[in-house]
C-alpha positions as a printed Julia matrix, in Angstrom:
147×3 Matrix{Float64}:
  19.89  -36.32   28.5
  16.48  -35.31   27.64
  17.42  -32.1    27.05
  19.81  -32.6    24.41
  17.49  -35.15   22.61
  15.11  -32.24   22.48
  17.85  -30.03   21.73
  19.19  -32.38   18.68
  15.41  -32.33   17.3
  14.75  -28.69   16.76
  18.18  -28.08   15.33
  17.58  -31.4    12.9
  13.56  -29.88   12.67
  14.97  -26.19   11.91
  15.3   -26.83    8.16
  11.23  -27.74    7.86
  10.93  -24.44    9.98
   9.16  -21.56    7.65
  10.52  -18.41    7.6
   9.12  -15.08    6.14
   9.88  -13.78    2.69
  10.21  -10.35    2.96
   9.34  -10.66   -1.33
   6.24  -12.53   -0.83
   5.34  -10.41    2.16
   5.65   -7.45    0.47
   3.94   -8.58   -2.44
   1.07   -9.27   -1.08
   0.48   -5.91    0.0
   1.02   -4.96   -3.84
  -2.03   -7.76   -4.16
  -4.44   -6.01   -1.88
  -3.18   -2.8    -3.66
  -4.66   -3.9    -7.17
  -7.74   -5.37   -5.14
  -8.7    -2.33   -3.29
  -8.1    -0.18   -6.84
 -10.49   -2.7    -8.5
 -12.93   -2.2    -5.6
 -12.62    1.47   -5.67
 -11.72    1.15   -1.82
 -10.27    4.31   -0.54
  -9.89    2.97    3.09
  -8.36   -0.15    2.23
  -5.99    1.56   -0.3
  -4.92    4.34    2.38
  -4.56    1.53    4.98
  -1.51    0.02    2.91
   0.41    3.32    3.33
   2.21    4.29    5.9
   1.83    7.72    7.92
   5.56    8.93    6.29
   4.93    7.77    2.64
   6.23    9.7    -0.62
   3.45    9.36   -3.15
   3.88   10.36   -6.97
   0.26    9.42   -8.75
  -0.08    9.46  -12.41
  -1.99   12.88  -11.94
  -0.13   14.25   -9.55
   2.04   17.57   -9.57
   3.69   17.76   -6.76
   5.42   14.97   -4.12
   2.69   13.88   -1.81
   3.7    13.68    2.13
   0.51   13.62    3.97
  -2.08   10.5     4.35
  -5.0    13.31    4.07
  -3.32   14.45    0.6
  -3.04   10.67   -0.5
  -6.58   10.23    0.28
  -8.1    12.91   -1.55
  -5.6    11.68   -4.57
  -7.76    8.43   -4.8
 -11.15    9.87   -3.86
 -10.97   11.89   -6.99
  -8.96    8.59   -9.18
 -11.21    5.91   -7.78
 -14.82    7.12   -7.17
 -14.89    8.45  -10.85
 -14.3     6.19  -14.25
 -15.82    2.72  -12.31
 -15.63   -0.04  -13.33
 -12.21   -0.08  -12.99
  -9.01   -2.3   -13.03
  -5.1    -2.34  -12.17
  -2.73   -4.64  -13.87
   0.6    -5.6   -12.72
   1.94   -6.4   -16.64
   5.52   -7.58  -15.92
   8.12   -6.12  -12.84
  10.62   -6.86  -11.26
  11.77   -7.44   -7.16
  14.35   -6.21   -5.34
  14.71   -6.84   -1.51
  17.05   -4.37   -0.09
  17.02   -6.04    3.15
  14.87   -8.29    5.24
  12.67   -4.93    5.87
  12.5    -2.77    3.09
  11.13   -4.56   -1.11
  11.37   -2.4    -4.53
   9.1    -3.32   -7.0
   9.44   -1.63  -10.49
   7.21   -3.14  -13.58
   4.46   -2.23  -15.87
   0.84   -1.86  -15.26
  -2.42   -1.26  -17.15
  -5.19    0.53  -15.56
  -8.78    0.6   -17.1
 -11.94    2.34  -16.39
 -15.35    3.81  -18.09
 -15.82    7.27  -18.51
 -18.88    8.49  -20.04
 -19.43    5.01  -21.56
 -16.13    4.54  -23.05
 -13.45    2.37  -21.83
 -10.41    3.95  -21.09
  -6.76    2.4   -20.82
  -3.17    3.74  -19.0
  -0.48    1.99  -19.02
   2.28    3.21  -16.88
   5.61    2.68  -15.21
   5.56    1.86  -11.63
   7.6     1.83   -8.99
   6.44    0.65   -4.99
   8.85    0.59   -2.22
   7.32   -1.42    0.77
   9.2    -1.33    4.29
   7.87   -2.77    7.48
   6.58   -0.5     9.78
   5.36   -1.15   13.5
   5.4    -4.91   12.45
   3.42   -4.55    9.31
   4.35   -4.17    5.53
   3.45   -0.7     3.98
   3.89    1.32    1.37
   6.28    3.87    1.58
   6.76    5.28   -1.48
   4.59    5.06   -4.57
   5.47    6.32   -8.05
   3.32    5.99  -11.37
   4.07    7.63  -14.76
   2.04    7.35  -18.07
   4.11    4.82  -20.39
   5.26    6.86  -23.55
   3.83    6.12  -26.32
C-alpha cells in the first residue's frame, strides 16, 4: 500500500518536475559566447566549440575544421580593436530536436581601432548540439550585413 501512495505522488508531483529546454540550454551558451567576445577571452570562446565544429568568421576565407584554426581566428579578431562588444540585435530559434538548436538573427559588433570606434553588423547563424553531455557550438557562421 505504501508503495502505491508513493507511487500516486510522483506521478501527481511529475507536472512540478523541471525539465531541460534544449532553447534555453542552448542559449545560454550563445550568452557566454557574447561574454567571452566582450572579454576578449580566447579560452573561454574556444571552450564553447566543439572538437568537429564548421566555423565561417566574418574574415574568414575558407570553412574552418580544426579547434587550432578557430583559435588563431579569434587571437587575431579579439586581442586587436579592444574594447570590444557583440550584440545579439533580433534572431530567431529553432530546436531541431531535444539535442541539436539553430539560432539565426542579427548582431552588432563594436571595437576601437586606432582611437576610432568601429561598428559590424552582420548576419549570424549558430547551430548548438550536445556533445559528451554538454551544449557546444558546432557550427558558426557570420557575414557582414549589406549595406
Amino acid at each position: 500500500m505504501l508503495r502505491v501512495l508513493f507511487i500516486s505522488a510522483v506521478l501527481i508531483m511529475n507536472p512540478l518536475i523541471a525539465y531541460p529546454d534544449p532553447k534555453e540550454d542552448a542559449l545560454e551558451v550563445l550568452n557566454q559566447w557574447t561574454r567571452a567576445f566582450a572579454e576578449a577571452d580566447v579560452d573561454g570562446i574556444i571552450h564553447l566549440y566543439s572538437s568537429d565544429a564548421l566555423f565561417l568568421g566574418t574574415g574568414s576565407k575558407l570553412v574552418v575544421t580544426q579547434t587550432k584554426e578557430i583559435r588563431e581566428y579569434f587571437e587575431r579578431a579579439l586581442l586587436n580593436d579592444q574594447p570590444r562588444t557583440a550584440t545579439i540585435n533580433n534572431y530567431s530559434v529553432l530546436e531541431l530536436s531535444d539535442t541539436v538548436v539553430v539560432f539565426s538573427g542579427l548582431d552588432t559588433i563594436t571595437g576601437v581601432r586606432s582611437g576610432n570606434r568601429t561598428i559590424s553588423n552582420g548576419r549570424v547563424t549558430i547551430v548548438v548540439a550536445m556533445r559528451d553531455g554538454e551544449w557546444k557550438i558546432v557550427q558558426f557562421h557570420r557575414s557582414q550585413l549589406p549595406e
